[in-house]
C-alpha positions in Angstrom: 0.0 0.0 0.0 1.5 3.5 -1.0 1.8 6.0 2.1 -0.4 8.2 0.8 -2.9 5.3 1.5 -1.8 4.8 4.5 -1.6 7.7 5.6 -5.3 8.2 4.9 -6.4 5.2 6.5 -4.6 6.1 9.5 -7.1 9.8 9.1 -9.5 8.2 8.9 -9.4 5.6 12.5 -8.8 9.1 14.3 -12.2 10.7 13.1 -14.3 7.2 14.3 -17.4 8.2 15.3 -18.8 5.7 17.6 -22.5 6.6 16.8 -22.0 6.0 13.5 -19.8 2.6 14.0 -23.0 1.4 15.9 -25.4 2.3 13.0 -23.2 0.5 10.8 -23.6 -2.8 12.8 -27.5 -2.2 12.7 -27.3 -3.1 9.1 -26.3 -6.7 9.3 -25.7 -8.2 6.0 -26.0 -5.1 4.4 -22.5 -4.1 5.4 -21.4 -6.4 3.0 -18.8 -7.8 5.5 -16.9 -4.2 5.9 -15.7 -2.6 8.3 -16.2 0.7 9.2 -15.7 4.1 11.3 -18.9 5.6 11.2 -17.8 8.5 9.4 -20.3 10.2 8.0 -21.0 10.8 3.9 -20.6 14.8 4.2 -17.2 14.1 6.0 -15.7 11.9 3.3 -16.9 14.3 0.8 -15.2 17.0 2.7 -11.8 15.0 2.4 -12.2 13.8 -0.5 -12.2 17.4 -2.2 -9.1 18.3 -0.2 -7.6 15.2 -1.9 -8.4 16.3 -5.5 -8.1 13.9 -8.2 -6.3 11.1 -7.6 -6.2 7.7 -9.6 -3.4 5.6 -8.1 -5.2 6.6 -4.2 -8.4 5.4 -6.0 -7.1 1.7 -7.3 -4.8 1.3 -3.5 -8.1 2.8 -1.3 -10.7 0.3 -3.5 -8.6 -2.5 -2.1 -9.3 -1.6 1.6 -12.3 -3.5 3.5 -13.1 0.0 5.3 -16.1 1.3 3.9 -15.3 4.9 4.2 -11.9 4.4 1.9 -13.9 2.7 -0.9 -16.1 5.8 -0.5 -13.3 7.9 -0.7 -11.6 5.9 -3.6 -15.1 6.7 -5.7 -14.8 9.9 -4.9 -11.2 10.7 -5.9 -11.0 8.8 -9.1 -10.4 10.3 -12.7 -13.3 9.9 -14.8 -11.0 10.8 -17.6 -9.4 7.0 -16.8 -12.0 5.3 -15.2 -12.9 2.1 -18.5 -16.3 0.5 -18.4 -14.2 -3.2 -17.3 -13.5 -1.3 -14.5 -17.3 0.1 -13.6 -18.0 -3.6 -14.7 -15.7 -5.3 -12.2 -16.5 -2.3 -9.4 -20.2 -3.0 -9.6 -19.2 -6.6 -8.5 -17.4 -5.8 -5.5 -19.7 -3.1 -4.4 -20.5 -5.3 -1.0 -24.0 -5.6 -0.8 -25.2 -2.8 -2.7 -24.2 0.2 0.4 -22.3 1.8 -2.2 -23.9 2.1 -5.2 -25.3 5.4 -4.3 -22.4 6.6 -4.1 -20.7 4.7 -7.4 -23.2 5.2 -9.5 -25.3 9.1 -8.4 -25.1 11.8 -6.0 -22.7 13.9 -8.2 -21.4 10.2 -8.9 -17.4 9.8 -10.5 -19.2 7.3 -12.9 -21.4 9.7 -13.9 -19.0 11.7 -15.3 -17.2 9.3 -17.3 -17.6 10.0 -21.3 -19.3 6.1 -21.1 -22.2 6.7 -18.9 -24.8 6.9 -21.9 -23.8 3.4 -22.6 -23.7 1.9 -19.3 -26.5 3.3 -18.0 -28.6 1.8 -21.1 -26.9 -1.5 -20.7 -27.3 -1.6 -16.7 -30.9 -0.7 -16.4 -31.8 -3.9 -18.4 -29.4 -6.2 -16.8 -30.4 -9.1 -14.8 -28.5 -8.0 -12.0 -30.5 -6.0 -9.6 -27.3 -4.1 -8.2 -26.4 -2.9 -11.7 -30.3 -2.0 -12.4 -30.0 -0.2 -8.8 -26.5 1.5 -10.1 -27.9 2.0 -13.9 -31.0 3.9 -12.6 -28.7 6.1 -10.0 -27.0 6.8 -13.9 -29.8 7.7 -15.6 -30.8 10.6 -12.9 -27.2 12.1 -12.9 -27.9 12.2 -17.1 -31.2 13.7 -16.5 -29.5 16.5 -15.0 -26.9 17.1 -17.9 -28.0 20.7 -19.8 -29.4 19.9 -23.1 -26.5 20.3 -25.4 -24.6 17.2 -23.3 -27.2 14.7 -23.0 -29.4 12.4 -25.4 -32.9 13.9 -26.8 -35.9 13.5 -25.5 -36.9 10.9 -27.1 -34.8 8.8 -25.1 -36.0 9.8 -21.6 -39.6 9.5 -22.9 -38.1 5.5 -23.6 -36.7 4.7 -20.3 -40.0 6.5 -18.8 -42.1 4.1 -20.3 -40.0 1.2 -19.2 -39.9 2.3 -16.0 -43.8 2.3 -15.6 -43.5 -1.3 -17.0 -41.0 -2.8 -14.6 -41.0 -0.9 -11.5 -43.9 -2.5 -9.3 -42.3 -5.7 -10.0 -38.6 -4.7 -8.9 -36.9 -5.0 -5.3 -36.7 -2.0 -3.2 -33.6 -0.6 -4.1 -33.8 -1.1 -7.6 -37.8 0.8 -6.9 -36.4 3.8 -4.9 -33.3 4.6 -7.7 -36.0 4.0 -10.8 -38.2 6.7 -8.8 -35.3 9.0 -8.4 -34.6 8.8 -11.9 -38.2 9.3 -12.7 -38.0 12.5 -10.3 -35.1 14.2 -12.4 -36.4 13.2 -15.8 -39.5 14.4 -15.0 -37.6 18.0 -14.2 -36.4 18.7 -17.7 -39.2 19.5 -19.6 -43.0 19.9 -20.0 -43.5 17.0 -21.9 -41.2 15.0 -20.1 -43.0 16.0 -16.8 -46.5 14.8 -18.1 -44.9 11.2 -18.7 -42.8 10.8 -15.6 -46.0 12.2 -13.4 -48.6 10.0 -15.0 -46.1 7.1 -14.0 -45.4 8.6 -10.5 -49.2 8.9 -10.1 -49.6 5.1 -11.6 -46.4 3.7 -8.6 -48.0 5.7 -6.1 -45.2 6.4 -3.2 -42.4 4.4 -2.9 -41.8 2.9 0.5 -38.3 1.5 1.5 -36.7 0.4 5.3 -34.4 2.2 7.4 -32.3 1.4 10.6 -34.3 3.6 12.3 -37.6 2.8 10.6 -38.6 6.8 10.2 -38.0 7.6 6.8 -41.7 8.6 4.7 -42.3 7.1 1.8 -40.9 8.6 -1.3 -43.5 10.7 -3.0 -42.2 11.8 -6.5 -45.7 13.3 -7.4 -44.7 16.0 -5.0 -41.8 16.7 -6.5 -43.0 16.7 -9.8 -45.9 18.3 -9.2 -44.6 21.3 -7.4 -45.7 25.1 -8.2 -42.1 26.0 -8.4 -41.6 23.5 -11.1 -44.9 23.8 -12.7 -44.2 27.7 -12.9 -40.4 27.1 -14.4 -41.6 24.6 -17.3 -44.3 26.7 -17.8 -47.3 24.2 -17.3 
C-alpha cells in the first residue's frame, strides 16, 4: 500500500465516530462484511475534495475493506481514466449494494465518465439488480446534464415508459433509484414532466426500510408536481 494510502487510512481511525460505528452494525448483512468508522458521507466528501483527483489513491483505497476508503476511492477517481471493465468489475465488488449510491449518483465519479450513456442503457436492463439499482442512479445524474450534453428526448420519454412497465415488479432498491430517476427526468421539460407524473401517479409512493424505521415514503408526485416547477416549465 502507497503512504499516501496509508496515511489516509490512518485519518480516517482518528475521526471514528462511535455513533456511526454502531449504525453501521445495525445493518447486518447489508454491510457487505466491511468494516467501518462511522464517518459520515458529508465528511468523506469534505476529504475527498481536499484530496483532489487522484487515480493511483483510488485503485490502493478500492482494495481496503473499510467502507469509508472505498467511498473515498469513488470519490477521488479520474473519470478521464475510469474504463467501463472497470465500472463492470466495481459493480461486483460493491459489497452488498451500500455503495452504489455513491458509485453510480449523487454527483457520482461514474457519472461523469464519457461512457455513462452506454452503461446506463446496458445496466438498467441487466439481470443484475445491483447494476439495475447503479444503472437507474446513472440515468438521474444524465437527466441533470444541460441539453446540449445529454441524449434527446426521445430517449428519456423511452426509459420512462419502461420504467412504468417494470417498477412494481422490482426490489426496493432497484424501486427507490427507478423513482429518483423518474424524479429528475420528469424535471427537464413539460412533456417529459406529463410522462414521468402519470407514471409517479400510476407507482403511487415508494416505500423502502431504514435502521431507524422513520423515513416517509418517497412521493415523486410531489416533487414533480410542485408550483415551483410547474411555474419554471411553464405548465
Amino acid at each position: 500500500m502507497s503512504s499516501d494510502a496509508a496515511a489516509l487510512l490512518a485519518r480516517l481511525e482518528a475521526e471514528r465516530d462511535e455513533r456511526g460505528v454502531a449504525y453501521w452494525q445495525r445493518l447486518g448483512e447489508r454491510t457487505g462484511g466491511l468494516r467501518s468508522h462511522g464517518i459520515g458521507l458529508t465528511r468523506l466528501r469534505a476529504i475527498a475534495k481536499e484530496i483532489g483527483r487522484d487515480r493511483a489513491l483510488a485503485q490502493a483505497l478500492w482494495q481496503s475493506d473499510l467502507h469509508e476508503a472505498r467511498v473515498i476511492a469513488l470519490l477521488v477517481d479520474d473519470p478521464k481514466q475510469v474504463t467501463i471493465e472497470q465500472a463492470e468489475r466495481q459493480v461486483d465488488e460493491l459489497a452488498g449494494g451500500q455503495l452504489a449510491h455513491v458509485f453510480a449518483s449523487c454527483d457520482a465519479t461514474l457519472a461523469k465518465t464519457p461512457f455513462v450513456v452506454e452503461l446506463a442503457d446496458r445496466w438498467v436492463r441487466s439481470d443484475d439488480p445491483v447494476r439495475r439499482e447503479c444503472g437507474h442512479g446513472l440515468l438521474y445524474e444524465i437527466s441533470k446534464l444541460p441539453a446540449k450534453k445529454a441524449p434527446d428526448e426521445a430517449w428519456f420519454l423511452d426509459h420512462v415508459a419502461r420504467i412504468g412497465a417494470a417498477i412494481g415488479g422490482e426490489p426496493e432498491g432497484v424501486r427507490l433509484a427507478m423513482a429518483t430517476a423518474l424524479m429528475g427526468i420528469g424535471k427537464r421539460s413539460k412533456a417529459l414532466n406529463a410522462a414521468a407524473l402519470e407514471i409517479a401517479k400510476a407507482a403511487g409512493p415508494i416505500e423502502f426500510t431504514s435502521v431507524s424505521g422513520d423515513c416517509e415514503p418517497f412521493d415523486v408526485v410531489k416533487h414533480l408536481d410542485s408550483p415551483r416547477l410547474r411555474e419554471k416549465l411553464g405548465i
